[in-house]
C-alpha positions in Angstrom: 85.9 111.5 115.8 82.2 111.0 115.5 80.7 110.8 112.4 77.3 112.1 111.8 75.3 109.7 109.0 72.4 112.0 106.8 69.2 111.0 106.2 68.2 109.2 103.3 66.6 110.8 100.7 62.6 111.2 100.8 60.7 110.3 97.6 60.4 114.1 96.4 64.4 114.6 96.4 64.4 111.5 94.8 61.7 112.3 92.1 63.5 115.8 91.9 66.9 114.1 91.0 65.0 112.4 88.2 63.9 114.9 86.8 66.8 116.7 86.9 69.2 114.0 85.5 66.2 113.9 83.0 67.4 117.1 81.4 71.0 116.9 81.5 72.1 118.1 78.5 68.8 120.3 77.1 70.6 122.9 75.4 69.0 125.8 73.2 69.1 125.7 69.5 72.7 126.3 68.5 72.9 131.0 67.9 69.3 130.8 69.1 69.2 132.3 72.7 65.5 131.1 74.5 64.7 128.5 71.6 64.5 125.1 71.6 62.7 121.7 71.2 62.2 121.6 75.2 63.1 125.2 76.0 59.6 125.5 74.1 58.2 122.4 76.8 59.3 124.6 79.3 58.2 127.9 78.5 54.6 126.4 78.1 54.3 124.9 81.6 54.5 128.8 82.6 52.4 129.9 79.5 55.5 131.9 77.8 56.8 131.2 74.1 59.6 130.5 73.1 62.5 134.0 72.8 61.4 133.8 76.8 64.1 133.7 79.8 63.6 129.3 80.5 65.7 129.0 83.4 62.9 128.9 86.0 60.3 127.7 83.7 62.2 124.6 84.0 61.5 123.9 87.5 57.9 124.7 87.1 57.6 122.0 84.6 58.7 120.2 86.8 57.0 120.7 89.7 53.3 118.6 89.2 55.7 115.8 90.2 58.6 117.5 92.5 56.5 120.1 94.2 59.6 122.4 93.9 57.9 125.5 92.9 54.9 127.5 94.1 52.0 126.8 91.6 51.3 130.7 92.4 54.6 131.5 90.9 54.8 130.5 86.8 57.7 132.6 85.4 60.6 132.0 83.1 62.8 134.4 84.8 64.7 133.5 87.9 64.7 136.9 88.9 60.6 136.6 88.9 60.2 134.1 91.1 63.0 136.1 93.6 60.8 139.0 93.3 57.4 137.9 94.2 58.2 135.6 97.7 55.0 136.5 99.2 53.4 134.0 96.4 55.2 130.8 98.3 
C-alpha cells in the first residue's frame, strides 16, 4: 500500500493556525450574547459594535495577516459573507 505524504504547510496556513490558536478560548461576556472584551476587537475590524453577530468578523480581523477573507467583504454575519460571493 502506497502512501501519499501532504505537503507542508505554506507560511499563510501557518500564520492562519496562529491566529487561530491565538483565540482559543474568546468567549462573550457570561448572559451577554455579541459582547465582549475581543468580540468588541472583532466587530471593529468590520466597523460593527458590539450586540453584532462576531463570528465572521473574526476572520476579518484576521485577515491583514492571513489573507483569509476578501477585504471587499467586512461583515459580522457568516451568512453575509455567503450571500455576497461575487465580492471575492
Amino acid at each position: 500500500m502506497s502512501t501519499t505524504r501532504m505537503a507542508d504547510p505554506g507560511p499563510i496556513a501557518l500564520r492562519a493556525a496562529s491566529e487561530a490558536e491565538d483565540n482559543v478560548g474568546v468567549r462573550e461576556t457570561p448572559g451577554r450574547n455579541n459582547y465582549g472584551k475581543f468580540v468588541a476587537v472583532y466587530l471593529a475590524a468590520v466597523g460593527l459594535l458590539q450586540g453584532n453577530p462576531w463570528c465572521m468578523a473574526l476572520l476579518s480581523a484576521g485577515k491583514p495577516a492571513c489573507r483569509l477573507v476578501s477585504p471587499h467583504v467586512k461583515t459580522g454575519r457568516t451568512q453575509g459573507f455567503v450571500e455576497r460571493p461575487s465580492a471575492l
